[in-house]
C-alpha positions in Angstrom: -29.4 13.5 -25.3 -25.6 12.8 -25.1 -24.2 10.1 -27.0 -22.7 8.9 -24.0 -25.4 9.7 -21.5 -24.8 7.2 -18.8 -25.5 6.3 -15.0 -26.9 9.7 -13.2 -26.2 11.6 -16.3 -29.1 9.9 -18.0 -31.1 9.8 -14.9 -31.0 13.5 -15.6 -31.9 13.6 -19.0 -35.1 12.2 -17.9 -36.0 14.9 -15.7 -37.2 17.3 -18.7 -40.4 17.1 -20.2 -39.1 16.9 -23.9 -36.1 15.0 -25.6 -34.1 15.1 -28.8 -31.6 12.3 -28.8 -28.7 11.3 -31.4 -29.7 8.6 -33.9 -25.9 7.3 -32.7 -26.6 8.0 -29.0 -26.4 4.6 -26.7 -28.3 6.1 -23.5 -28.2 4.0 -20.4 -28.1 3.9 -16.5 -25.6 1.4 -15.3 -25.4 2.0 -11.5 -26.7 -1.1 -10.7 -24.5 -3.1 -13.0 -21.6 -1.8 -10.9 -23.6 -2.2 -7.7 -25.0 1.7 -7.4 -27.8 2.8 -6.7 -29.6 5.4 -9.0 -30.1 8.3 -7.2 -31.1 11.2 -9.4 -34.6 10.4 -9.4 -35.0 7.6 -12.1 -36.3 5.3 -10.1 -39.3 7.4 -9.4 -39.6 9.3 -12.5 -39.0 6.1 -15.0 -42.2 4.0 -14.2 -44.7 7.2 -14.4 -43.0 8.3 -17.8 -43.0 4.6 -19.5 -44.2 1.7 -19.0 -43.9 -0.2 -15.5 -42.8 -3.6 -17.4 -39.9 -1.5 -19.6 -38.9 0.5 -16.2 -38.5 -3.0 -14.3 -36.5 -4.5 -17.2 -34.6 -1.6 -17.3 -33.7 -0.5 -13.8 -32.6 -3.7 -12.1 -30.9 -4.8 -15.3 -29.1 -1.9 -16.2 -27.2 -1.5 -19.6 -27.1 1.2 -22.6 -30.1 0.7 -25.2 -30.1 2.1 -28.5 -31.8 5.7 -29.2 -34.4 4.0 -31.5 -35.5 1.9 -28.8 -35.4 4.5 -26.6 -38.0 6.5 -29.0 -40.1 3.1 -29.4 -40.5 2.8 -25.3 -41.2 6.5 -25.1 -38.2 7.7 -23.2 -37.2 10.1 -26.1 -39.8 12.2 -28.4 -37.4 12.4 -31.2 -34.4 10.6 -32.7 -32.6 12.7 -35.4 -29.0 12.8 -36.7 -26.6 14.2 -34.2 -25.7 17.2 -36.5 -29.6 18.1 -36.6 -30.1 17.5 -32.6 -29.5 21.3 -32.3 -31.7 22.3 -35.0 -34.5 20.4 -34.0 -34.7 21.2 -30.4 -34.6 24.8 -31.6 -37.3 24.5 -34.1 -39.4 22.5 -31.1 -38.9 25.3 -28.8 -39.7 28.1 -31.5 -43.0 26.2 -31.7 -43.8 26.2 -28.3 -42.6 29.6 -27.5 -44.1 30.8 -30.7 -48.0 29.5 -28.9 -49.7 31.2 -26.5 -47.9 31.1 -23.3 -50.6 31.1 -20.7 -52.3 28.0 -22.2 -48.9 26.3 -23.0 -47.8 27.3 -19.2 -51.3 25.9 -18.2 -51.1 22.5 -20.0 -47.6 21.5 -18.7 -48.9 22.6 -15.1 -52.1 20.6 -15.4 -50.3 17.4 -17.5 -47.9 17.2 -14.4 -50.7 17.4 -11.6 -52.5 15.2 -12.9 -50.2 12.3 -12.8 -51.4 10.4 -10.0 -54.8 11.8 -9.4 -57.9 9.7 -10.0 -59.4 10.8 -13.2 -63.0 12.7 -11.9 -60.4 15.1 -9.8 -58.0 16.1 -13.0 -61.1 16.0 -15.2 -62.6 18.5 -12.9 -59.0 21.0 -12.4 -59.2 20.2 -16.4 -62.5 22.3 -16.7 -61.5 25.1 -14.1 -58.3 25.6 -15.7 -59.6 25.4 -19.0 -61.9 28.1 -18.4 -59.9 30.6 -16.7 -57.6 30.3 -19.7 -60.7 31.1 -21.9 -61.3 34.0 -20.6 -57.8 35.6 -21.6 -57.4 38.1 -24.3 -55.1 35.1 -25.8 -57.6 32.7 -26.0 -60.2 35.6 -28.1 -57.2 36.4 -30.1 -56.0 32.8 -31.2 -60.2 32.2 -32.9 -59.9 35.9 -34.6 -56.6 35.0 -36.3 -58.0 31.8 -37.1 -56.7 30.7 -41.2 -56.1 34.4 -41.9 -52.7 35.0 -40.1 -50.5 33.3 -37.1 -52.2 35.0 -33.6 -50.3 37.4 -31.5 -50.5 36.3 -28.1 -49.2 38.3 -25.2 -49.9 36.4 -21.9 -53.1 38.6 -21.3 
């Protein structure tokens, strides 16, 4: 996140499913304090992402918060020192990439489908998905590497 991510510029930080901001960062959308209207989909993707009570103080009002509140109300997963912001989003990614990318692929997928849907119907998508991805060569490799060494998935 940019220290000075304001107005539509943060509106657009929001849009990715993981964020690294700058301990000294001061993140906020200000249309409305100038008499704008947010229009890069904050309004819509605010109140699903955090809370509806922090997304109504926050979107009529305006204004820049700091990044630890922004960690605290779950709009950020990590606040580090700007010279580690780098560093840290690269070691996240590693992780990720370094996991078995038909499950990871999978989980974001079903995570952002299921956002809306009554609970029996993602429960039940939970189960068919789950099982399809059980039945990849990934998902018998990951138990044989189990403790002994890091598993080589291949998107099989």
């Amino acid at each position: 996140m940019s220290r000075f991510a304001a107005a539509g510029g943060m509106g657009l930080l929001e849009a990715p499913d993981l964020r690294l901001a700058a301990a000294e960062g001061r993140p906020g959308l200000q249309e409305v304090e100038w008499g704008l209207f947010p229009i890069s989909g904050s309004t819509v993707r605010f109140p699903i992402q955090i809370s509806y009570v922090v997304a109504m103080e926050n979107r009529p009002a305006g204004g820049r918060i700091d990044t630890r509140r922004a960690f605290e109300s779950g709009r950020v997963n990590r606040v580090v020192p700007k010279q580690k912001v780098l560093e840290s989003a690269l070691q996240l990614a590693e992780k990720i990439v370094g996991s078995g990318p038909i499950a990871v692929r999978e989980v974001r997928h079903l995570v952002r489908s299921a956002l809306g849907r009554q609970q029996e119907d993602a429960l039940a998508r939970e189960l068919g998905i789950g099982r399809a991805v059980l039945a990849t060569r990934d998902a018998r490799e990951g138990p044989r590497a189990f403790e002994k060494r890091k598993p080589r998935c291949e998107g099989r």
